[in-house]
C-alpha positions in Angstrom: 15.3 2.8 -17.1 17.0 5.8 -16.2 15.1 8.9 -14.4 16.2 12.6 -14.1 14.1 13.1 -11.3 16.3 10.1 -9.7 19.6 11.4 -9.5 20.6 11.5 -5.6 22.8 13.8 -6.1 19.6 16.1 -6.9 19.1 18.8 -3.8 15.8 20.9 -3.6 15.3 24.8 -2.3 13.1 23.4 0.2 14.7 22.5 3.2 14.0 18.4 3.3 15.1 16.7 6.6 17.3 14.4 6.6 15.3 11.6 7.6 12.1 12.8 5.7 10.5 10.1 3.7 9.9 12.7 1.2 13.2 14.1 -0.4 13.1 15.6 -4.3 14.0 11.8 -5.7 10.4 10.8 -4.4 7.5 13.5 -5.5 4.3 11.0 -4.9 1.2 12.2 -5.1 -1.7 12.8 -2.7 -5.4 14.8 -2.6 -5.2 16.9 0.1 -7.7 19.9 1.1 -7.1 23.0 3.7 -10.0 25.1 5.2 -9.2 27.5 2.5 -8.8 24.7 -0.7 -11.0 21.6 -1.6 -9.9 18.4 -2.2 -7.6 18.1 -4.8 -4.3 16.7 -5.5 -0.7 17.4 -4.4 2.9 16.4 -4.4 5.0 15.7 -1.1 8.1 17.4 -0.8 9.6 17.8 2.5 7.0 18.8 5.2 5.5 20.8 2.8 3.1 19.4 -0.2 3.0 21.1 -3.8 -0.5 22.3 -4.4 -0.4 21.0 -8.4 -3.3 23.2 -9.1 -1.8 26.2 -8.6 1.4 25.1 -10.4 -1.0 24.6 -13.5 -2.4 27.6 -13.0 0.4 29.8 -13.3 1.5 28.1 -16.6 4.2 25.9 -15.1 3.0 22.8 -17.1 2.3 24.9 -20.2 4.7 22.6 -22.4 3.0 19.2 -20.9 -0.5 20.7 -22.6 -2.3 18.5 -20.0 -6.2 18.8 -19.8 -7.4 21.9 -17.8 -7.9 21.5 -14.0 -6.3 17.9 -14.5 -5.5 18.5 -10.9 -8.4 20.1 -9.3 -10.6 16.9 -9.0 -10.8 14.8 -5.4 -8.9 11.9 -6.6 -5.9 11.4 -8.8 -8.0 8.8 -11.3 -8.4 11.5 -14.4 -4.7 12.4 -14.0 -3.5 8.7 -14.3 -5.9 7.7 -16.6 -3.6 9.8 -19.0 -1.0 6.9 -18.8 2.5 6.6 -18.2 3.4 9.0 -21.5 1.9 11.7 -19.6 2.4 10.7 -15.9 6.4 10.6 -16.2 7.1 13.9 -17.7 4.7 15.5 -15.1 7.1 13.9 -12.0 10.4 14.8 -14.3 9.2 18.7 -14.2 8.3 18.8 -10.9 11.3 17.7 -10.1 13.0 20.3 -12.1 10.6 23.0 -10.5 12.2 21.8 -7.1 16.0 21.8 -7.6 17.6 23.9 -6.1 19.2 26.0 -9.2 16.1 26.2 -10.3 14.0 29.8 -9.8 10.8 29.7 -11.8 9.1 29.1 -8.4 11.8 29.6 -6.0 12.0 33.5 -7.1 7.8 33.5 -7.1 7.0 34.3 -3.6 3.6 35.2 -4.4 2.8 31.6 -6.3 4.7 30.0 -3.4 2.8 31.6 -0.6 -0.2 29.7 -2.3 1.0 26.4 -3.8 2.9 25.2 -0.9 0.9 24.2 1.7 2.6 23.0 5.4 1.3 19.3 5.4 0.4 19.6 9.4 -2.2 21.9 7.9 -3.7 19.6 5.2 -5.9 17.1 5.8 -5.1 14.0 3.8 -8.4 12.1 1.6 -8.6 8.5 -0.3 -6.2 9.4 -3.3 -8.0 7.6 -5.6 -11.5 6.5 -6.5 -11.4 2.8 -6.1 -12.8 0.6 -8.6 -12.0 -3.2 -7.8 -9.6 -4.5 -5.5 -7.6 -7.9 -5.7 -5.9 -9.7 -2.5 -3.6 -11.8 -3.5 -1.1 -14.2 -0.9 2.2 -14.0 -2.6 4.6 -14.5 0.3 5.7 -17.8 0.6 6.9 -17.3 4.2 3.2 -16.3 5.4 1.7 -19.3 3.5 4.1 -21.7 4.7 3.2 -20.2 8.7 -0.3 -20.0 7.9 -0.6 -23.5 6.3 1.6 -24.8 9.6 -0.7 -23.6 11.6 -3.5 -24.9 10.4 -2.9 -27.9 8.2 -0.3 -30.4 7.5 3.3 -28.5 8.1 4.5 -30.8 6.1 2.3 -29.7 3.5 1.9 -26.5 4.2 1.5 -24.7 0.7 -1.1 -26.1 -1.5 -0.4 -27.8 -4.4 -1.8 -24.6 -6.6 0.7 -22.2 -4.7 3.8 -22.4 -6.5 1.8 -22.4 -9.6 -0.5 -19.4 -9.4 -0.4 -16.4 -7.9 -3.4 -16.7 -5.8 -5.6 -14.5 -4.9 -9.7 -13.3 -4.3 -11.5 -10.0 -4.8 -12.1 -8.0 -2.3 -14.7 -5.2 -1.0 -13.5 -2.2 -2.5 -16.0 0.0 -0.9 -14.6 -0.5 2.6 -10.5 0.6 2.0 -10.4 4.2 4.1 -7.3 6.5 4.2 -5.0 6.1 6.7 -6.8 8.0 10.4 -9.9 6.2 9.7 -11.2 4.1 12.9 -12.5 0.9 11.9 -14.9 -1.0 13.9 -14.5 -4.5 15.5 -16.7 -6.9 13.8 -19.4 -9.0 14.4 -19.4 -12.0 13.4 -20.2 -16.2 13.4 -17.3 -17.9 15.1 -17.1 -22.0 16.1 -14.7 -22.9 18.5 -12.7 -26.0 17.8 -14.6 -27.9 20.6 -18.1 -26.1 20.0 -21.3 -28.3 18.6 -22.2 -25.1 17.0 -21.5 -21.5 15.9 -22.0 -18.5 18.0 -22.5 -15.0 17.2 -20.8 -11.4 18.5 -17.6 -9.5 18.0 -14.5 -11.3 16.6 -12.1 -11.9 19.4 -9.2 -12.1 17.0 -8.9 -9.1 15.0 -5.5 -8.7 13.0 -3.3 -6.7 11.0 -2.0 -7.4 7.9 1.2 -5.9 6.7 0.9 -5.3 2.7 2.3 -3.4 0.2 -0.7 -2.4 -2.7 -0.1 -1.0 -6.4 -2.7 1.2 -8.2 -3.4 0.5 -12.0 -3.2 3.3 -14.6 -4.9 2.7 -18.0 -7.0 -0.1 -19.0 -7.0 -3.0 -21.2 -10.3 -4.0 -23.4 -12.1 -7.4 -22.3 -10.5 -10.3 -23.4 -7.2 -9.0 -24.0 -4.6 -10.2 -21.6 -1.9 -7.6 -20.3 1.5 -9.1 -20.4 4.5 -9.2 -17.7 6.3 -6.7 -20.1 3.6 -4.5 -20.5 2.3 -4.8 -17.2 4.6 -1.6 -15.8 3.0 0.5 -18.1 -0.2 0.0 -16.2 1.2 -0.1 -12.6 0.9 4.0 -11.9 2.5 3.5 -8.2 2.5 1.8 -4.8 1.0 2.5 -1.4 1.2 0.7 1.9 -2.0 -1.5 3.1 -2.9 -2.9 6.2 -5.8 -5.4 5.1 -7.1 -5.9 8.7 -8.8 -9.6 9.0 -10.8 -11.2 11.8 -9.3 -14.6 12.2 -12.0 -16.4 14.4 -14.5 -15.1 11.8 -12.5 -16.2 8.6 -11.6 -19.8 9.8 -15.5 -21.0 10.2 -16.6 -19.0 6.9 -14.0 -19.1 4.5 -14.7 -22.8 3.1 -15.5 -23.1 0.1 -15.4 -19.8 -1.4 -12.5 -18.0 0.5 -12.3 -14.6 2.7 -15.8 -12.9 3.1 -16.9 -10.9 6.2 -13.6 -11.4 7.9 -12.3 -9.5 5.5 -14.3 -6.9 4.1 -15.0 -4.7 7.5 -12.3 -2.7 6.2 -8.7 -2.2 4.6 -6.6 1.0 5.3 -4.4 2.6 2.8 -1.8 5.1 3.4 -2.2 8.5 1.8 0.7 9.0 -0.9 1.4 6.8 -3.7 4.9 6.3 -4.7 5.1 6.7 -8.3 6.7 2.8 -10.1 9.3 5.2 -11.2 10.8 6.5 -7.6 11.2 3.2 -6.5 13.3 2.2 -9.5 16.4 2.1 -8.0 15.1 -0.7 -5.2 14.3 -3.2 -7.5 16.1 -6.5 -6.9 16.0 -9.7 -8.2 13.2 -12.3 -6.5 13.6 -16.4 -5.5 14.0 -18.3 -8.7 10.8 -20.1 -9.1 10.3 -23.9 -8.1 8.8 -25.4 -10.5 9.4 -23.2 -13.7 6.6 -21.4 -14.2 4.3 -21.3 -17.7 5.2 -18.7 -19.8 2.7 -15.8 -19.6 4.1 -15.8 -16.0 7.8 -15.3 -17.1 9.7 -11.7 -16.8 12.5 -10.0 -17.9 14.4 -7.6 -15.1 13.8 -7.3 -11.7 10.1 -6.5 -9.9 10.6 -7.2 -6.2 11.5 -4.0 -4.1 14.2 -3.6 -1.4 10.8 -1.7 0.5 11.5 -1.9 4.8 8.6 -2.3 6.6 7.1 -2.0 10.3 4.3 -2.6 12.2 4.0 -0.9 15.5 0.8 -1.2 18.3 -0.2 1.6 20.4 -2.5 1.2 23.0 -4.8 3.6 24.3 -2.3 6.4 26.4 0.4 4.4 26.1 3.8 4.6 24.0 3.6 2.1 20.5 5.7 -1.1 20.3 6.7 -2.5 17.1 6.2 -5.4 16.8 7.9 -6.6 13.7 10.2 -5.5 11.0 9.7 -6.9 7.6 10.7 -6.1 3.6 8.6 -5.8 0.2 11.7 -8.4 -1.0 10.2 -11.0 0.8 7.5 -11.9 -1.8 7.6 -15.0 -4.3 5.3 -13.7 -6.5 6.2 -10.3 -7.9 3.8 -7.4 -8.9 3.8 -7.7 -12.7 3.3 -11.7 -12.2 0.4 -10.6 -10.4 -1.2 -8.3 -12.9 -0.7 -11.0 -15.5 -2.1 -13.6 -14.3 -5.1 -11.1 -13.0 -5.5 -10.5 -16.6 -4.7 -14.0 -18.2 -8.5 -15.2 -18.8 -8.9 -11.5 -20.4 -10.4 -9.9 -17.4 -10.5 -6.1 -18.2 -8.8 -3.7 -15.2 -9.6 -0.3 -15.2 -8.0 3.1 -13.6 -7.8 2.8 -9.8 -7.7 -0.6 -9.0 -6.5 -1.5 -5.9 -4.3 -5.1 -5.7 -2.3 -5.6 -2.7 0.5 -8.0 -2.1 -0.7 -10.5 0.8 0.4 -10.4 3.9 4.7 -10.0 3.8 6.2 -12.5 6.3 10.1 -12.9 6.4 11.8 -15.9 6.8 12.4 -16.0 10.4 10.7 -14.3 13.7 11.0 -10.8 13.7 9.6 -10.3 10.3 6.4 -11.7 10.1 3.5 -9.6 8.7 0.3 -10.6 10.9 -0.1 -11.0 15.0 -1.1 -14.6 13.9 2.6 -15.3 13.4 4.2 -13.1 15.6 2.2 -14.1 18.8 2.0 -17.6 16.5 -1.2 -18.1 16.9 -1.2 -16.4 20.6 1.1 -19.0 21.8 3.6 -16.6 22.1 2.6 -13.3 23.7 3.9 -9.9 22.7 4.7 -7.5 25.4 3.4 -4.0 25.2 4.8 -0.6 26.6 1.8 -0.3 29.2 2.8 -3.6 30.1 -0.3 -5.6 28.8 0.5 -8.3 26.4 -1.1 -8.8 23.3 -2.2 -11.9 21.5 -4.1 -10.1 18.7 -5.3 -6.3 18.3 -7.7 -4.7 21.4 -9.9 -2.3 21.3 -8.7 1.0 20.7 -5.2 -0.2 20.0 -3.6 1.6 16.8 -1.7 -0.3 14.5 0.3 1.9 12.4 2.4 0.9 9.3 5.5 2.5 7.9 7.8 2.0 5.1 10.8 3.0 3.3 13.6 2.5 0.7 17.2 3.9 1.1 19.9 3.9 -0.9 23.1 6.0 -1.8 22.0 8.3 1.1 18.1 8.6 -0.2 15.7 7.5 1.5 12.0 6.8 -0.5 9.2 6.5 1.8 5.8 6.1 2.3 4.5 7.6 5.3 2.4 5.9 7.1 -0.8 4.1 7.6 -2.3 4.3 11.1 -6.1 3.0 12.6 -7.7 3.1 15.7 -9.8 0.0 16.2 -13.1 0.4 18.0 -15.3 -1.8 19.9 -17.7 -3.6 18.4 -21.1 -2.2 17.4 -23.6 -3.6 19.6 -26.6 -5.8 18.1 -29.9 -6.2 19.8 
């Protein structure tokens, strides 16, 4: 589908650097809040974001006839609850309000004084009130690692893989916006030669570089959502790093899967991208092996030429990244995944969080965790400071970027970054 607010040939009256992540073609949406304002949500543009409260205010979405003080609310849940009909024309007349032959707000200095805000002044919040979240493992490159690593690498993937997109649910109370530090955790752990388990902080905490989509709109229990009508409920995408504590997760997760290793916290970056921005990245995936059942069949293309990287900052030091990856690499793509999430008729609401898996390339260099970049710390990754790192220290930052480009515009995301702390102590 074709978008207006797409063209790059589109130029706004705000002066957008040239390697901002946030040009006119992109418009995602944020809460923010200044010492003057309270949380409530905004557009990016530049280095500035669009205070959308004040634009309704002054009558600039008059024609949309959107509910009053849609905006002023400390998440963006309301607004895309409205669904896709409502959501689109809202990003197409921003857009217009941004071009640069455009003066309704260009020529206002008095409404522009107050709805554009400097973002080094805002202080970014959780955009959205999180209702469930879904993990799912859907690149066959981090499987194939992981299941080297630890089981047959012969038989690396198990027989379900290639069948299912698999996936558990996961803690939704413990994703944080992007700045928030996160706490080693404590744990059980069992060494391979141990006769029993010990307790304290995980020595193996990890990153996990993931792309997430947020769900608009809901579907009624029992009633599956299909891979066509799946976009309609996919309001936008955000990057996730869904830390994990490997020493933790390998002695719980048999029978039932990820648990405390998990759940100690998942950090999302601030600004969704809107499913429409990043339509001109979409690119065709691997062709499944075996053919899939039909529910799980698509028509188009729904894996995203996204780049990705991972950096690690020590404490007063410069950060390294560490690897460079891409959305592309994923065998299961995000309307398969919403499909199948829905297949047995379970209901999805507004605000669900359901992040990719871990994205690993196919070769070193683009892997997605420090388990396969260090490979299970048999290969040691040099920092700037000098110290090497097997896995992520205390007060290390891991921080997260990503971006699409194309015909000279570049779509991105921002960034994620978290400080991790020591362990809390337990007496």
């Amino acid at each position: 589908m074709t978008y207006k607010a797409n063209d790059p040939s589109l130029k706004s009256w705000i002066n957008v650097p040239k390697d901002s992540d946030f040009p006119i073609q992109n418009l995602p949406y944020g809460i923010f809040s200044t010492d003057k304002k309270s949380p409530r949500a905004g557009v990016a543009i530049g280095n500035f974001i669009l205070d959308l409260v004040e634009i309704q205010s002054a009558q600039l979405f008059k024609e949309l006839e959107l509910p009053e003080r849609i905006f002023d609310q400390p998440t963006l849940n309301a607004f895309m609850d409205l669904g896709k009909s409502v959501t689109v024309p809202v990003r197409e007349r921003i857009s217009e309000l941004l071009r640069e032959d455009n003066s309704e707000l260009q020529d206002n200095d008095q409404l522009k004084d107050k709805a554009l805000i400097d973002q080094e002044e805002a202080t970014m919040h959780l955009p959205i009130q999180v209702g469930d979240y879904t993990d799912f493992y859907s690149s066959e490159s981090h499987a194939t690692n992981v299941g080297t690593m630890f089981r047959d690498p012969d038989n690396a993937l198990l027989p379900n893989w290639k069948h299912i997109p698999v996936g558990y649910h996961g803690r939704a109370s413990s994703i944080v916006i992007s700045g928030t530090p996160l706490r080693r955790p404590n744990g059980q752990t069992k060494a391979p030669d141990a006769d029993a388990p010990s307790f304290g902080p995980s020595k193996r905490v990890d990153f996990e570089l993931e792309m997430a989509f947020i769900t608009c709109g809901k579907n009624e229990l029992g009633e599956p959502i299909s891979t066509k009508d799946a976009p309609d409920h996919i309001f936008g995408f955000t990057i996730f790093n869904d830390w994990s504590a490997r020493d933790i997760q390998v002695w719980e997760y048999v029978p039932l899967g990820p648990f405390l290793a998990k759940n100690f916290g998942s950090s999302m970056s601030p600004w969704i991208v809107t499913m429409e921005a990043l339509e001109p990245f979409k690119v065709a995936g691997p062709k499944p092996d075996p053919e899939v059942f039909p529910y799980l069949k698509f028509d188009g293309n729904y894996h995203f030429d996204v780049n990705l990287e991972v950096a690690v900052q020590p404490k007063g030091a410069e950060e390294k990244v560490v690897t460079n990856s891409n959305f592309k690499y994923m065998y299961w793509n995000v309307v398969q995944q919403l499909a199948h999430q829905t297949i047995n008729g379970c209901n999805i609401k507004t605000g669900d969080v359901y992040a990719s898996g871990t994205i690993s390339g196919p070769e070193e260099g683009t892997y997605g965790s420090m388990l396969e970049v260090a490979w299970k710390g048999t290969k040691p990754v040099a920092m700037s400071d000098g110290s090497d790192r097997k896995f992520i220290h205390d007060h290390d930052t891991v921080i997260m970027r990503g971006y699409g480009e194309k015909e000279g515009v570049r779509i991105g995301f921002g960034e994620v970054r978290s400080e991790i702390l020591p362990a809390k102590e337990i007496k």
